[in-house]
BAFI-3210 file (N, C-alpha, C; in Angstrom, 3 decimals, decimal comma, padded with zeros to 6 digits):
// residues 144
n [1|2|3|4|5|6|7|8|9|10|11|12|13|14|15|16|17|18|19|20|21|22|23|24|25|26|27|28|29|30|31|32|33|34|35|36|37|38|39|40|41|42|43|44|45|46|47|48|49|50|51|52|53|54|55|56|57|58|59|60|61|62|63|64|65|66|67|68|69|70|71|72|73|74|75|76|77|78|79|80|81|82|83|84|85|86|87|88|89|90|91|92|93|94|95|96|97|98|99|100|101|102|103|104|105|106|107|108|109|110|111|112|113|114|115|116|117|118|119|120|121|122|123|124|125|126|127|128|129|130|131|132|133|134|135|136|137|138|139|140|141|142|143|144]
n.u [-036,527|-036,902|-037,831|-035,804|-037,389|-038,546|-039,531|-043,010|-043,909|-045,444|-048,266|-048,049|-045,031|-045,663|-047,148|-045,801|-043,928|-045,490|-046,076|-043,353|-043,050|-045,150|-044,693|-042,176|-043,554|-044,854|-043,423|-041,723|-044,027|-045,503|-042,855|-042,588|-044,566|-044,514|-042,230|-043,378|-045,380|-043,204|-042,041|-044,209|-044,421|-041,960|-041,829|-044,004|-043,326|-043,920|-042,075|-039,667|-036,425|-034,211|-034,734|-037,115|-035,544|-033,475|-035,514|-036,907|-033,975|-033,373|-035,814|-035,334|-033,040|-034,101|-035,635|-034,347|-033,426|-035,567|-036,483|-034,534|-035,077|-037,975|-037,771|-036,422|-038,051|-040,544|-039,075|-038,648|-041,556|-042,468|-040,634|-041,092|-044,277|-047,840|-048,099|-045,778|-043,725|-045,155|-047,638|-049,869|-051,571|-051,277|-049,535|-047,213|-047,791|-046,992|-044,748|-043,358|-044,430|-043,213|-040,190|-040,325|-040,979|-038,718|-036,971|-037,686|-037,606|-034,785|-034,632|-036,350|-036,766|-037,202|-039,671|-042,953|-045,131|-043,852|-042,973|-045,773|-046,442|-045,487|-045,941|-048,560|-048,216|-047,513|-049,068|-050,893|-049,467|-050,461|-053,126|-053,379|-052,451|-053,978|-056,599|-056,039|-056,802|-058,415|-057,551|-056,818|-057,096|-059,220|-062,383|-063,906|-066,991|-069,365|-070,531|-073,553]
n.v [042,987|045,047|044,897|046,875|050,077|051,744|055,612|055,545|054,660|057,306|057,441|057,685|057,135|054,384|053,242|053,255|051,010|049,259|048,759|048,273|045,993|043,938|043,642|042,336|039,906|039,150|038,502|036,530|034,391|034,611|034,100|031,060|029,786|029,859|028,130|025,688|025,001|024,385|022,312|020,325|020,656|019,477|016,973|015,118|014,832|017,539|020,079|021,206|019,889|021,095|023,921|023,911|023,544|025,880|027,430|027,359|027,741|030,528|031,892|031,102|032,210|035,161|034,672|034,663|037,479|038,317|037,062|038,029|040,648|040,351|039,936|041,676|043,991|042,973|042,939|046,181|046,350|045,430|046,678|049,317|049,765|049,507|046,914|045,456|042,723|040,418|041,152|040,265|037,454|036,066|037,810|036,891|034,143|034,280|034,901|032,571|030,964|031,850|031,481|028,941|028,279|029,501|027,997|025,565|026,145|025,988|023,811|021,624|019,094|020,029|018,869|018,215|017,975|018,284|021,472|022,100|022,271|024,347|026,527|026,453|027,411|029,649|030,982|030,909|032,596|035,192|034,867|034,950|037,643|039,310|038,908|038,265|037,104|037,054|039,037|041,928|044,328|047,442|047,684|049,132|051,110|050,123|051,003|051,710]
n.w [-021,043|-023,260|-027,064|-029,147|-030,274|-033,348|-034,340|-035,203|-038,642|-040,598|-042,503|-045,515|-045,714|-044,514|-046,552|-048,559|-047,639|-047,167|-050,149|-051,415|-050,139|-050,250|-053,189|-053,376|-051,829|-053,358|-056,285|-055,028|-054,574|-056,844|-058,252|-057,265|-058,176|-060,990|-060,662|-059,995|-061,265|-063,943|-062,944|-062,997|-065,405|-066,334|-064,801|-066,130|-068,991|-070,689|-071,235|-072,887|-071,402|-070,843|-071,173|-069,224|-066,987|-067,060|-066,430|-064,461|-063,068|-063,226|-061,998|-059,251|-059,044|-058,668|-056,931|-054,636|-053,948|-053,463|-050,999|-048,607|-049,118|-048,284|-045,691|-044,889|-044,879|-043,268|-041,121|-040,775|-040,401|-037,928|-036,158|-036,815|-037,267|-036,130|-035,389|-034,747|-032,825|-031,829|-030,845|-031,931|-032,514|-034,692|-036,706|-035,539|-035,984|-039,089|-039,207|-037,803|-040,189|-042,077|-041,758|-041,807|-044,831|-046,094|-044,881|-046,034|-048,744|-049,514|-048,913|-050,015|-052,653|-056,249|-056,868|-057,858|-055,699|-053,613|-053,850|-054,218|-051,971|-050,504|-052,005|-051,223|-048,502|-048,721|-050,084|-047,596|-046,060|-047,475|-047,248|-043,904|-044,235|-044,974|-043,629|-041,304|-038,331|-035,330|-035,190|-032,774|-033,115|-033,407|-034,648|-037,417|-038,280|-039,702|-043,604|-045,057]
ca.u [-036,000|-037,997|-037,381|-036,179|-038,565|-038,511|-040,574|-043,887|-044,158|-046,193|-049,166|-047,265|-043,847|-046,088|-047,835|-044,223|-043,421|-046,475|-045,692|-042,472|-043,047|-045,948|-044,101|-041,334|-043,912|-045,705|-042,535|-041,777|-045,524|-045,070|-041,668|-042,653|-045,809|-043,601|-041,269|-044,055|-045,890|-042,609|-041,670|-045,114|-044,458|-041,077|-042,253|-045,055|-042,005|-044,417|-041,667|-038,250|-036,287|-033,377|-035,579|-037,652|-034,621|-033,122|-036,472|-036,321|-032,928|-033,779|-036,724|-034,656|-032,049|-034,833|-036,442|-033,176|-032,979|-036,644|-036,800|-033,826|-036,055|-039,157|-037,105|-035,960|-039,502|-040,992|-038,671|-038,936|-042,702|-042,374|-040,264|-041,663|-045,348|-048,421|-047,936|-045,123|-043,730|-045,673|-048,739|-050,364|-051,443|-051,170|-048,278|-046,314|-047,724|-046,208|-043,042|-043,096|-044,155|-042,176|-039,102|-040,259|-040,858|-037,343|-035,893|-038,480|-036,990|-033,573|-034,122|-036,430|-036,291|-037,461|-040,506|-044,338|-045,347|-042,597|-043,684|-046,846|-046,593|-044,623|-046,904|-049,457|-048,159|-047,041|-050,939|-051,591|-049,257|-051,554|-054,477|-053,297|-052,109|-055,659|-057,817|-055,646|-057,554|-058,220|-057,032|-057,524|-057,775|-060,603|-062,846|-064,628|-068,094|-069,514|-071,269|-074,661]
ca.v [043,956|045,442|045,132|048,657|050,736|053,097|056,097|054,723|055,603|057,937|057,128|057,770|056,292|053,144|052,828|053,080|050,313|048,183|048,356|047,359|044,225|043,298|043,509|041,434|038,512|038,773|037,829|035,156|033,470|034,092|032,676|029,617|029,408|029,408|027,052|024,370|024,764|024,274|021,041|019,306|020,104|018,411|015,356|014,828|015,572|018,284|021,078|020,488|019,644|022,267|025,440|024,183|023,986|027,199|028,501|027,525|028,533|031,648|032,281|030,883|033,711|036,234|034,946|034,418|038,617|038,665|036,443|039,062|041,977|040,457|039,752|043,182|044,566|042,401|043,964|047,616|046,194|045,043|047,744|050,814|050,192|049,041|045,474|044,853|040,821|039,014|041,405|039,553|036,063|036,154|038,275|035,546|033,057|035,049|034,744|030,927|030,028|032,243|031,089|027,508|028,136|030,031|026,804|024,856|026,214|025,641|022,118|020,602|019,143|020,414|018,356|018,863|017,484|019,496|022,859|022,588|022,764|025,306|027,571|026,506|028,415|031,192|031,470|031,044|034,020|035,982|034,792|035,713|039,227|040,081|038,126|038,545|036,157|037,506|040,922|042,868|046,352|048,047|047,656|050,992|050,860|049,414|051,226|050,732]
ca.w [-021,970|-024,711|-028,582|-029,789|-031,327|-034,392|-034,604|-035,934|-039,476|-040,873|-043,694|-046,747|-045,467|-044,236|-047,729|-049,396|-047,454|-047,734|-051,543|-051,558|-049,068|-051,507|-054,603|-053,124|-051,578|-055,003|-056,948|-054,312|-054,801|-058,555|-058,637|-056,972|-059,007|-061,768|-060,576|-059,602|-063,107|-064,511|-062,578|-063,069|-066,904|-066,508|-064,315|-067,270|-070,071|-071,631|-071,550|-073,268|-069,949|-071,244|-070,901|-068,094|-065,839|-067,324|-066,490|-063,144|-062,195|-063,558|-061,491|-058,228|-058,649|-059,005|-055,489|-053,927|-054,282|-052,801|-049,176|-047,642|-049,043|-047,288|-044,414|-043,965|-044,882|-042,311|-039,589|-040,684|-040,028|-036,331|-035,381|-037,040|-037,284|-035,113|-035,993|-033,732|-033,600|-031,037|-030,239|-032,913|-033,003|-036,738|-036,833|-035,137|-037,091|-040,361|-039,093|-038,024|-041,340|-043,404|-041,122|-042,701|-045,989|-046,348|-044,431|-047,083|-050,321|-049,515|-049,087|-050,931|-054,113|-057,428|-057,553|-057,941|-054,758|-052,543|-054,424|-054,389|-050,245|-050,164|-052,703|-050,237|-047,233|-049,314|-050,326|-046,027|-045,659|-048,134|-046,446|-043,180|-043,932|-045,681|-042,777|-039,719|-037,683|-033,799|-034,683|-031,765|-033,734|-033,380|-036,285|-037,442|-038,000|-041,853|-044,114|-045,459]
c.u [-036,889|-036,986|-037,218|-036,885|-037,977|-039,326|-041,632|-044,082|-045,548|-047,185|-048,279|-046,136|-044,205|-046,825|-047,045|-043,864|-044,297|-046,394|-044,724|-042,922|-044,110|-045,678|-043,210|-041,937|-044,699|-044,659|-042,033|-043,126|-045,203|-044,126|-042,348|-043,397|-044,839|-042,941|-041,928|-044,641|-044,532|-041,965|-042,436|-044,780|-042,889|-041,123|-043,143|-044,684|-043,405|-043,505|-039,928|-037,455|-034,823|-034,334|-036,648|-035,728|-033,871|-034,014|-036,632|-035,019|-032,884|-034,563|-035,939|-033,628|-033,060|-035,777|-035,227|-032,625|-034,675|-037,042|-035,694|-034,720|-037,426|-038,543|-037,029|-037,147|-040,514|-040,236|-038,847|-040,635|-043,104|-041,788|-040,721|-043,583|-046,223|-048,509|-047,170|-044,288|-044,660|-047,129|-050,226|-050,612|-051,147|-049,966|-047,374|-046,331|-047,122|-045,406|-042,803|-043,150|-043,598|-040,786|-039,516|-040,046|-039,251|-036,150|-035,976|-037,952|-036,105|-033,428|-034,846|-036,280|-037,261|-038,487|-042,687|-044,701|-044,724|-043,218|-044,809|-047,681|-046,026|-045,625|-048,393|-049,362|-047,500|-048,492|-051,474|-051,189|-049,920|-052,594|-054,132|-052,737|-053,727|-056,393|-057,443|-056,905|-057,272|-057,727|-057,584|-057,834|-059,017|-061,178|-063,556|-066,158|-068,577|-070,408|-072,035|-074,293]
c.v [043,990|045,521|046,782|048,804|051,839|054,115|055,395|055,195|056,452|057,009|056,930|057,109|054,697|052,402|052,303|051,137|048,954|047,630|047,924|046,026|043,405|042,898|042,490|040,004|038,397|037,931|036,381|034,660|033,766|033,246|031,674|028,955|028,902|027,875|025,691|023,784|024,078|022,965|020,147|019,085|018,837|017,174|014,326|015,153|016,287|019,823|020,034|020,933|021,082|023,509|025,126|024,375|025,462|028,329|028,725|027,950|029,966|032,051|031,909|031,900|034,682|036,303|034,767|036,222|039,092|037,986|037,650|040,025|041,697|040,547|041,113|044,225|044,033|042,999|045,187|047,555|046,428|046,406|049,448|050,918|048,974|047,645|044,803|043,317|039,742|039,774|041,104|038,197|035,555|036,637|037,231|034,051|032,956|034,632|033,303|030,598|030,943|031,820|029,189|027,690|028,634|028,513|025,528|024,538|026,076|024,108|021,022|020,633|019,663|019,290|018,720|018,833|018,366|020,958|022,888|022,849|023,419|026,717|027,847|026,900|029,613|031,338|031,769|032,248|035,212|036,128|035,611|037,469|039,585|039,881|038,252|038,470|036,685|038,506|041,742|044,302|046,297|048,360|049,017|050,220|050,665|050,401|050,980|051,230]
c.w [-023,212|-025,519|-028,907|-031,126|-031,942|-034,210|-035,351|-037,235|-040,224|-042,304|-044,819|-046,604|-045,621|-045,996|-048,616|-048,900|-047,478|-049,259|-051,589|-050,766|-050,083|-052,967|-054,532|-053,104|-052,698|-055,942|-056,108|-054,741|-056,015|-058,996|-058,562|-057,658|-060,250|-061,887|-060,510|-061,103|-063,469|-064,174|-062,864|-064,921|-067,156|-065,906|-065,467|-068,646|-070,622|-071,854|-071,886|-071,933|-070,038|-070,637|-069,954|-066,942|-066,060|-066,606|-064,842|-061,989|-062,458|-062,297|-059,995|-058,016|-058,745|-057,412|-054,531|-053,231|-053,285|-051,357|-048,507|-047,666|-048,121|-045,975|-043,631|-043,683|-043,658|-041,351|-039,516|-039,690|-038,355|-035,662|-035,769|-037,165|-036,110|-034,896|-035,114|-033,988|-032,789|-030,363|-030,714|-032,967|-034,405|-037,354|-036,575|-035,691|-038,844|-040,519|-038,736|-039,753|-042,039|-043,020|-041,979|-043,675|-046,187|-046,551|-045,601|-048,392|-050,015|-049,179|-049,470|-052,122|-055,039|-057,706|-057,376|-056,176|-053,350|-052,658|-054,240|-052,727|-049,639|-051,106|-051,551|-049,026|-047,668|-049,584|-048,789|-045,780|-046,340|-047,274|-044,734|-042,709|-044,261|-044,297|-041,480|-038,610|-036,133|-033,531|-033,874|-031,944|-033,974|-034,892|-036,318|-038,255|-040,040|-042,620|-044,909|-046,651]
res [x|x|x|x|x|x|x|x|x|x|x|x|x|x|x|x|x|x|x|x|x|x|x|x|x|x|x|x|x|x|x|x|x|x|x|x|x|x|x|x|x|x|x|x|x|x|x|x|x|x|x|x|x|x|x|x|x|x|x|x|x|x|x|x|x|x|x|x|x|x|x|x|x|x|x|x|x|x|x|x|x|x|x|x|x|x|x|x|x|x|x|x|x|x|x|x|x|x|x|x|x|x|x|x|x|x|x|x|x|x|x|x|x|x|x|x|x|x|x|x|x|x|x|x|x|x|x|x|x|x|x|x|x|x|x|x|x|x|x|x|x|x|x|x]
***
């Protein structure tokens, strides 16, 4: 049984939706950035520990509002454009590790060390949307 499919969307629809999904995993990788800065300053007391944690639960309700939105942006993905979920080696690797990290932030703790390996596969999922490693689309020809 096949995954149902959407019409594929058009240019302009698909661009719409490339921006939102980017804006979303931008504020996720910012949050977290945030949140890691803001733990190393409180492991190394250089922020008053009041307004770092403020600053961090702050920024935790603000990505808490952005993993569903990727979530759902990531499926419009699969099912409405050429991307698909598994015709991709890369694609499928997206979704493993964003299925971690999700599982990631909800359970570790608030410290440098934790964060700062979790920022680090939010930077892989960057890397692998830009670089999409073994993409079988046809490349178009370079200009000089």
């Amino acid at each position: 049984m096949h995954a149902p499919t959407l019409p594929k969307l058009k240019k302009t629809p698909k661009r719409i939706l490339d921006l939102v999904h980017l804006l979303f995993a931008s504020l996720w990788l910012g949050g977290f950035t945030i949140v890691f800065v803001c733990s190393i300053m409180l492991w190394t007391q250089t922020i008053d520990p009041v307004f770092g944690l403020a600053t961090i639960n702050f920024v935790q309700e603000v990505v808490k509002v952005c993993i569903p939105a990727l979530m759902a942006t990531g499926l419009l993905y699969g099912f409405a454009t050429k991307w698909g979920f598994f015709s991709h080696g890369w694609v499928t690797a997206k979704w493993v590790l964003t299925i971690a990290l999700v599982v990631s932030t909800a359970l570790v703790p608030i410290h440098p060390l934790c964060l700062s390996g979790i920022v680090a596969g939010m930077i892989a999922l960057f890397a692998l949307s830009i670089f999409k490693p073994h993409n079988k689309a046809q490349k178009a020809p370079q200009r000089a």
